[in-house]
N, C-alpha and C positions, 0 to 999 in steps of 0.2 A: 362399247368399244372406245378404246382412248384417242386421243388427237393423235396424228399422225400426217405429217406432211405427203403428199401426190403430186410428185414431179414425174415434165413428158421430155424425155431429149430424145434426139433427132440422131443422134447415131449412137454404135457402137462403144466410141470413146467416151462421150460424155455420158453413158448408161453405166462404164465401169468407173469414172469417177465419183458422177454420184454416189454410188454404193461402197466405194472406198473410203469417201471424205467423210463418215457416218459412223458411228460404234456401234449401230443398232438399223441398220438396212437391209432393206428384203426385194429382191424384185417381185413385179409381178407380171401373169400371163394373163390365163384366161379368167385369174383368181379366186375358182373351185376353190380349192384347201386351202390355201395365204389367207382368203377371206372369212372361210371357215373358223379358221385358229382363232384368228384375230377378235372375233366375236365371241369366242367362246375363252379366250384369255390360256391359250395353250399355247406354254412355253412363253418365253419372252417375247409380247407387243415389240412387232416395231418400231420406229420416232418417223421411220422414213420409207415410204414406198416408190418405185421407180416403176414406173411405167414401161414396157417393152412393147407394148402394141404401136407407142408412136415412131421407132424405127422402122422406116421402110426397107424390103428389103427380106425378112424374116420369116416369112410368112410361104416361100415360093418350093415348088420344087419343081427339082430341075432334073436333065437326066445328062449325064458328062462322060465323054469317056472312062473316067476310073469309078463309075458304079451313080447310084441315083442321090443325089443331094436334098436333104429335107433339109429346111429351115425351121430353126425352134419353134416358132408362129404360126408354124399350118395347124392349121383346124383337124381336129379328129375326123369331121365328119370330109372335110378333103381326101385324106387318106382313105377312108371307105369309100369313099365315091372314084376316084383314080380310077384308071381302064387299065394304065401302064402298071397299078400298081396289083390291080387283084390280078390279072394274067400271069406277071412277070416276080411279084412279091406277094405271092396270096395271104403268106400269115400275118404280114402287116395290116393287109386290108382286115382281115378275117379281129384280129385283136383290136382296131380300131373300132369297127363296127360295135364290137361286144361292148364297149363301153356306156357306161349309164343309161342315161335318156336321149331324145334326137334333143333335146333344148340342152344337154349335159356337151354334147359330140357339136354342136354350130358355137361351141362358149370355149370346151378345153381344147389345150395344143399339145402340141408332141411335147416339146420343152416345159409343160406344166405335167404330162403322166409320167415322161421320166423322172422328174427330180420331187414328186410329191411326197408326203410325209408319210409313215405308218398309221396302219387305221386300228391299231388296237386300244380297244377300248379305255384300257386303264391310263393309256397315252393322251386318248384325247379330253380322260374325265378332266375337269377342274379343280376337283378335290381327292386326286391323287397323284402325290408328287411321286412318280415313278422313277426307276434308273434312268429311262430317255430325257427326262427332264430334270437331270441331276439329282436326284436321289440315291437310295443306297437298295433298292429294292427292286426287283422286280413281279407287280403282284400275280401276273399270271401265272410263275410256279407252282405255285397254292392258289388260284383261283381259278376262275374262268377263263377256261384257254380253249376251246372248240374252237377259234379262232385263228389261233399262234400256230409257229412252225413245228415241224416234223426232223428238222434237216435244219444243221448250221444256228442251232439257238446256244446260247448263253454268252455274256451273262444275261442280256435281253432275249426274249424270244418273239420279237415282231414278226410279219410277215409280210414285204413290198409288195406293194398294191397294183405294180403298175401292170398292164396288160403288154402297151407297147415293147417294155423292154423284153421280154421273153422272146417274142417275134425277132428284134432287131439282131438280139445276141445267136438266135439261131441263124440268122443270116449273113453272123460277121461283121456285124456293124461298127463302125468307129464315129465318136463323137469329137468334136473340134471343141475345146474350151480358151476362152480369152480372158486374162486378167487386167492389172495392173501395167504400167506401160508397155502398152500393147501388145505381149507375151502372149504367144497363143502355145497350145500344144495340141499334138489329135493322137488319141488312146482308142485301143480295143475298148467295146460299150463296155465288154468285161469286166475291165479294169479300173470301172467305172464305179462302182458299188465297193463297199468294203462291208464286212462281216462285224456283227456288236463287239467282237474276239479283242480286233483291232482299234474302233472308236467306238462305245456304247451310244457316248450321244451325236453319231452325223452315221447317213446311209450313203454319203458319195464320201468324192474326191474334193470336191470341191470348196476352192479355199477363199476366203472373202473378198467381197471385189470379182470374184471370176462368175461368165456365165456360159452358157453353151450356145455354141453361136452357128452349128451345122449340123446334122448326124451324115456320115456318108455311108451307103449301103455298095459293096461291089458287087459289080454283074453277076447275073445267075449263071453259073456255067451251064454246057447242052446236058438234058437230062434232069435236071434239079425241079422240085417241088416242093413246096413249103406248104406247111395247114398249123393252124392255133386250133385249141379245143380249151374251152373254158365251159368249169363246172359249177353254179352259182347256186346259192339258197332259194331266192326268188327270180321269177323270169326276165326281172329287167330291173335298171339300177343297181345291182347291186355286184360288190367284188366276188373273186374269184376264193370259191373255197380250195378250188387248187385247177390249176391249167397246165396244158403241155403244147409246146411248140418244136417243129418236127419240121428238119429242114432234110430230104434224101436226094441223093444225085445218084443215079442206076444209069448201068450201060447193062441193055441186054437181060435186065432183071434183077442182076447184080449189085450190089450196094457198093458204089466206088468210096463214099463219103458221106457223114452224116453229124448231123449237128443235133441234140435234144437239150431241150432248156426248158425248166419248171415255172412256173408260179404261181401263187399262193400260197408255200409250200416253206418257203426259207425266208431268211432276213433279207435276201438280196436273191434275184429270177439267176434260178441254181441251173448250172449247169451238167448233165447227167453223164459223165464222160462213160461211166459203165456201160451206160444202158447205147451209147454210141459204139464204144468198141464191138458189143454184141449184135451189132449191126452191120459193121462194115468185112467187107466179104461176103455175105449171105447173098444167097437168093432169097428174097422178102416173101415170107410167104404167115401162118397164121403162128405158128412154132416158134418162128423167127420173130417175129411182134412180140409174143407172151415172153422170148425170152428177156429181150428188151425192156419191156415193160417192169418185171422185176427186177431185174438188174437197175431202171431211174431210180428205186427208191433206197437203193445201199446205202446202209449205215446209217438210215430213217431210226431217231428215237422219239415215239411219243410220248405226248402227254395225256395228264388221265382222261383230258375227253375230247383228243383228237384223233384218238388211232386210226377212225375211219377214213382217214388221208390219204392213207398208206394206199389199201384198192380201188380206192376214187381216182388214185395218181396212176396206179398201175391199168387201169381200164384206159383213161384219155391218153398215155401212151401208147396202147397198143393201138387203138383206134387211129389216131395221129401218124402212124406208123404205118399203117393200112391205107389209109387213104392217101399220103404221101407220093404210096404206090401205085394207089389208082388201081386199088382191090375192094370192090363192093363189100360191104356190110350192113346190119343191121343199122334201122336209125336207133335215135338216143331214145 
C-alpha cells in the first residue's frame, strides 16, 4: 500500500475541505472496501484519507416528525439491533442483519454499504484494466459472469453490492448530500445511483468534495410492512446473488401501495415498477405473488452463466410479497 496521508477533522466543513483541497481524496468510514482497494492497488490509490469517524454527530439515529434520520456513521449492527427499527422498518433491520460477519456489522456503516464499490471480480483484479477502471473493455461479456447483472448492464455489467440500499429505496428513502461551500441537496436514494449507460466509471451522484451527511426514511403509513429476502452462495459473509425487498401497505387485504426493489441483480438496487403495478389493487394472495414475481424480472437479459437469476429473483419476490402480507409459507 502506498503512503497516504490520515487526517481527523471535527466537522462537517472541514471533512468537505479537506477532500476538496486534494486531486486525489477519498473519505473514509468503516473502511471495508476504501481499505480493501487500497491494498490491493484497485483503481487509483488515494494521496489522502479523511477520517469521518472523528465528527461527532453521524453516527445517531433519530426519529423526527418527517420520518427516521440515520446518520452516515451508524453501525450496521445499530440498525439490526434497533427495536424502533425492526417493528416500524423491518427491511432495514432484516438487510442490515444480512450483512457479512457480526465483526463485518460492529466495523461497517450505512454511509460505507451505500456508496461501496462493485464487487466484480474483473474490477477488483489488479491485472485487469477493465471499462470501470478506464479501459475500453468490459471482461465479463466473454468471461466469467455468474456474478454480473441480468437487468440494466452495458456497457459494464456490475452488479451493487449493497444490501441497505434496496431496503431504503423500498421505503422511499431520501439522502442529504453536502459539498463545497456548504451546498447541501436531499434526492430520492433513487436518484442516487446512476446506470454504467450514463457514467461507466462512478455508481452515484456524487461529485468531489461532497458526502452524505443523512439518509431520511418517512413514516410508515397504517398498514405498511416491509421484508428483505437475500439469497447468497454461502451462509454467511457473503453478497447477495440476488435479493428483493417488498415494502406493501394493504387496507382490508387490499394492496393500496407498493414498493419492489432488487438487488444483486443490476448495476444499481433496480426498482421493479412492473412487478409493483401488478400488485397494486389486488387482493394479495399466492396468484397475486407469482404474478408479481414475473413481472420483477421484465426485460432481464442474461448472460451465458447467470440465467439462473432470473427464478432465484422471481422465487424471493414472491416470497417477500407473501410475507409482506403476513401469509405463511414454507421456509427456505
Amino acid at each position: 500500500m502506498k503512503d497516504f496521508e490520515y487526517l481527523h477533522p471535527h466537522t462537517i466543513g472541514q471533512a468537505r475541505q479537506l477532500l476538496a483541497s486534494s486531486k486525489n481524496a477519498e473519505p473514509i468510514a468503516g473502511g471495508i472496501d476504501l481499505l480493501g482497494m487500497m491494498k490491493d492497488y484497485i483503481d487509483e490509490p488515494p494521496d489522502r484519507v479523511v477520517n469521518l469517524k472523528s465528527i461527532p454527530g453521524l453516527n445517531r439515529i433519530r426519529q423526527e416528525k418527517d420520518g427516521l434520520h440515520l446518520g452516515p456513521m451508524v453501525l450496521l449492527v445499530d440498525l439490526e439491533e434497533d427495536k424502533n427499527l425492526q417493528q416500524k422498518y423491518t427491511a432495514v433491520s432484516q438487510a442490515a442483519a444480512s450483512v457479512g460477519s457480526v465483526q463485518m456489522r460492529n466495523q461497517g456503516t450505512l454511509g460505507g454499504n451505500l456508496c461501496q464499490r462493485p464487487r466484480c471480480w474483473y474490477f477488483r483484479s489488479p491485472v485487469h484494466h477493465c471499462l470501470k477502471k478506464g479501459g475500453t473493455t468490459c471482461f465479463a461479456m466473454a468471461g466469467e459472469n455468474k456474478y454480473n447483472c441480468i437487468l440494466g448492464g452495458g456497457p459494464s455489467f456490475i452488479v451493487h453490492p449493497s444490501d441497505l440500499a434496496p431496503a431504503l429505496m423500498a421505503l422511499n428513502a431520501k439522502v442529504t448530500i453536502t459539498g463545497p461551500n456548504n451546498k447541501s441537496r436531499t434526492i430520492p436514494l433513487e436518484e442516487f445511483y446512476i446506470l454504467p449507460r450514463v457514467d461507466p466509471h462512478k455508481e452515484t451522484v456524487l461529485k468531489p468534495g461532497e458526502l452524505v451527511t443523512n439518509v431520511i426514511v418517512p413514516p410508515a403509513p397504517a398498514g405498511s410492512r416491509s421484508i428483505y429476502l437475500k439469497f447468497k452462495e454461502k451462509p454467511s459473509m457473503d453478497f447477495a446473488l440476488s435479493a428483493a425487498a417488498v415494502n406493501l401497505t394493504l387496507a382490508n387485504g387490499v394492496c393500496k401501495d407498493a414498493r419492489v426493489v432488487l438487488g444483486g441483480v443490476a448495476p444499481i438496487p433496480w426498482r421493479a415498477k412492473a412487478a409493483e403495478a401488478a400488485l397494486k389493487g389486488k387482493t394479495i394472495n399466492e396468484a397475486v405473488a407469482q404474478a408479481a414475481a414475473v413481472a420483477s424480472t421484465q426485460g432481464a437479459v442474461p448472460m451465458a452463466q447467470n440465467a439462473y437469476k432470473v427464478p432465484l429473483t422471481q422465487t424471493l419476490v414472491k416470497r417477500a410479497v407473501l410475507a409482506s402480507a403476513g401469509i405463511p409459507q414454507p421456509a427456505l
